[in-house]
C-alpha positions, 0 to 999 in steps of 0.5 A: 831252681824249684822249676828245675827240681820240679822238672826233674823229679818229674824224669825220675818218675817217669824212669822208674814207671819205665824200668822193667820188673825182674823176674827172680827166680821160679819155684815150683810146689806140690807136682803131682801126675795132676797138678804143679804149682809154680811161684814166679818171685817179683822185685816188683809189683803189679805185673800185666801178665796173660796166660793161654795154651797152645795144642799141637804141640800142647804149650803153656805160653805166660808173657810178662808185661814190661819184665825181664828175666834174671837167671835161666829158669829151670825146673827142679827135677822130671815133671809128670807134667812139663817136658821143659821149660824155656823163655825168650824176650819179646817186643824187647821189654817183654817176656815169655816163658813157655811150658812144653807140656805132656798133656793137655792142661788148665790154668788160674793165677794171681797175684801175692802181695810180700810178708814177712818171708816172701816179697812179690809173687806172681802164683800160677796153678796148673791142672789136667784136664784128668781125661780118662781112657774111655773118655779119649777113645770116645774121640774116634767116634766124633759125631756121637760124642758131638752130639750128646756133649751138653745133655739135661742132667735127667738122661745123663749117666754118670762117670764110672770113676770119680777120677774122669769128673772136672770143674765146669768153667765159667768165662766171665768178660767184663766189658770194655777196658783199658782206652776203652771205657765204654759208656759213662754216667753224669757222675763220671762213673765209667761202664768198664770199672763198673763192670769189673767189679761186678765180674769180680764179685761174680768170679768171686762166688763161683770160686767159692763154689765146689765143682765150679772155676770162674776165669775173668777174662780181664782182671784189669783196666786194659783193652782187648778185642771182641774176637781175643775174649772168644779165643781167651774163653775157648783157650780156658776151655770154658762151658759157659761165657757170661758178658757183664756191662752197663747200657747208656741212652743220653737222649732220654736220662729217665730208660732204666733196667738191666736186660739179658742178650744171646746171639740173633740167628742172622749172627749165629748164620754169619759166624758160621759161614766164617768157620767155613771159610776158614776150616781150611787152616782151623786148628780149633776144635768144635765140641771135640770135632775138626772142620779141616778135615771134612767136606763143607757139607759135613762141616756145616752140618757139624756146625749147624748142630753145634750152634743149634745146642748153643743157642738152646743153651744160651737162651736158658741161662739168659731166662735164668739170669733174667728171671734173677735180676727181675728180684734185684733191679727193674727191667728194661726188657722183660723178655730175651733179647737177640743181638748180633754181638761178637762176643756172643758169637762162639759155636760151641760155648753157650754165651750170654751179654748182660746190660746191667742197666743204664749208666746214663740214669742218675739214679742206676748210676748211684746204684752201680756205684755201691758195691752192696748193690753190685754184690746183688747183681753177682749174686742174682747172676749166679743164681740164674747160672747154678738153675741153668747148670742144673738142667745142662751139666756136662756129664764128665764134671763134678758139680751135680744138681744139690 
């Protein structure tokens, strides 16, 4: 008899970890001509969501894991910034809702635990890119605007209004995830909840920052593909991608020290000879240029210049975030390192994989276990990126050099 009722509280569970969340009802705050805030009401928490854009037409696509929908959404009134909004359910126990847009956007979101008025809460807050008229018709004159999109702060003129300014955006990847748990120390730490954390903390000192929006390309322990973090960075539209993991060498427990990497050159000529290949049916933009419409001699031109600028870019905050983390930590390469990794493989998002040091050392295991110890790590990378923002702010963003 108590196997039997063992047995069946054990179905109950796994009933109610199956039953999908309900998605209420939706509200919508503060819409203006630049931003919307919409508040999707939960009967249960937490809720996997992602949330990218489409171009062409412009769409806010947001799919909820394991949910489904209760009543039609529908918006209040006209939006400034939402045509219309619809919603389907996909691989039967998922939903998406999808924004038709009038122009094109930003995003964040989060998660609000209940209070005393309101129960779960998914937040999603929606912003312009606030692209001024000058800033548009600088488009017909691509090879311009292409080349002198990233320039030293000391030759960039400023914006004649305040209104064409915007965040700079930095992407910040934690390694791994998910069935993915990456390296693993004596102690049973795992590399992917390690980095995490130390994402978060970085994401959370960025966000304190004016003129800066940090966007964690997983803010959860689940799994994604090298090449869906690149296309996650380029559908924020981030100016900067930072990697975050943790090194492991089983053979020899004594290695330690944290090292920095950018893009070796044989990645940077592969990356680009597969934008070729595929400009044909590329819809992506690279620094505001389409391949699909030119020959491959001008393309690979237009590439050639757009990853030169990367790499340049990535290889000055890889020695700014190094030369931090040589305060915190020891380090295991004093000098920039090159390596063909995927993630690091964007044309046009300067990007930077950071070994935070090796788990496989007892002593830096225990020390990436402690959070005072991962807050200076975070602190130490937003050092060497604030130095690197200092010298390559984009001339259209608010953050200027303090």
């Amino acid at each position: 008899m108590r196997l039997f009722i063992t047995f069946l509280s054990l179905i109950l569970s796994l009933s109610c970890l199956a039953k999908q969340v309900q998605l209420l009802d939706m509200r919508v705050f503060k819409p203006t001509a630049q931003k919307m805030r919409l508040v999707f009401e939960l009967d249960a928490i937490p809720v996997t969501h992602n949330i990218f854009t489409l171009k062409i037409p412009h769409r806010l696509v947001i799919d909820l894991k394991n949910t489904k929908l209760l009543r039609k959404l529908q918006l209040p009134y006209n939006e400034t910034l939402v045509k219309k909004i619809r919603s389907a359910p996909r691989h039967q126990k998922d939903l998406r809702v999808v924004l038709d847009l009038k122009t094109p956007v930003r995003t964040k979101s989060f998660l609000l635990k209940p209070d005393e008025t309101n129960g779960h809460r998914l937040v999603i807050e929606i912003n312009t890119l606030n692209l001024n008229s000058k800033a548009k018709k600088s488009r017909s004159l691509e090879i311009a605007t292409f080349q002198t999109s990233r320039v030293p702060i000391s030759l960039m003129k400023s914006s004649p209004t305040p209104r064409s300014k915007r965040d700079i955006v930095i992407a910040i990847d934690a390694g791994h995830g998910g069935i993915d748990s990456g390296a693993s120390g004596l102690g049973g730490t795992l590399e992917k909840d390690v980095v995490l954390a130390i994402a978060k903390e970085l994401a959370a000192l960025v966000a304190k920052t004016p003129g800066m929006r940090g966007v964690l390309i997983r803010n959860g322990d689940y799994f994604i593909k090298l090449r869906k973090r690149i296309q996650l960075a380029r559908q924020y539209q981030a100016d900067l991608f930072i990697s975050i993991h943790a090194d492991a060498y089983p053979d020899d427990i004594k290695v330690q020290g944290s090292s920095v990497y950018i893009l070796s050159h044989h990645g940077a000529s592969s990356e680009m000879a597969r934008w070729l290949a595929e400009k044909e049916n590329a819809a992506d933009l690279i620094s505001g240029i389409r391949l699909n419409d030119k020959d491959k001699l001008l393309a690979q031109v237009l590439l050639d210049l757009s990853m030169l600028s990367t790499l340049e870019a990535s290889a000055y905050v890889g020695q700014s975030v190094l030369k931090r983390l040589q305060s915190v930590s020891k380090v295991h390469a004093s000098q920039l390192q090159r390596a063909n990794f995927m993630v690091l493989s964007s044309p046009d998002i300067p990007s930077i994989l950071i070994e935070t040091g090796f788990i496989s050392n007892p002593r830096e295991e225990q020390k990436l276990s402690d959070i005072n110890y991962r807050r200076q790590l975070a602190q130490a990378i937003y050092e060497g990126i604030r130095e690197y923002i200092a010298n390559y702010v984009l001339s259209d963003t608010l953050l200027v050099r303090r």
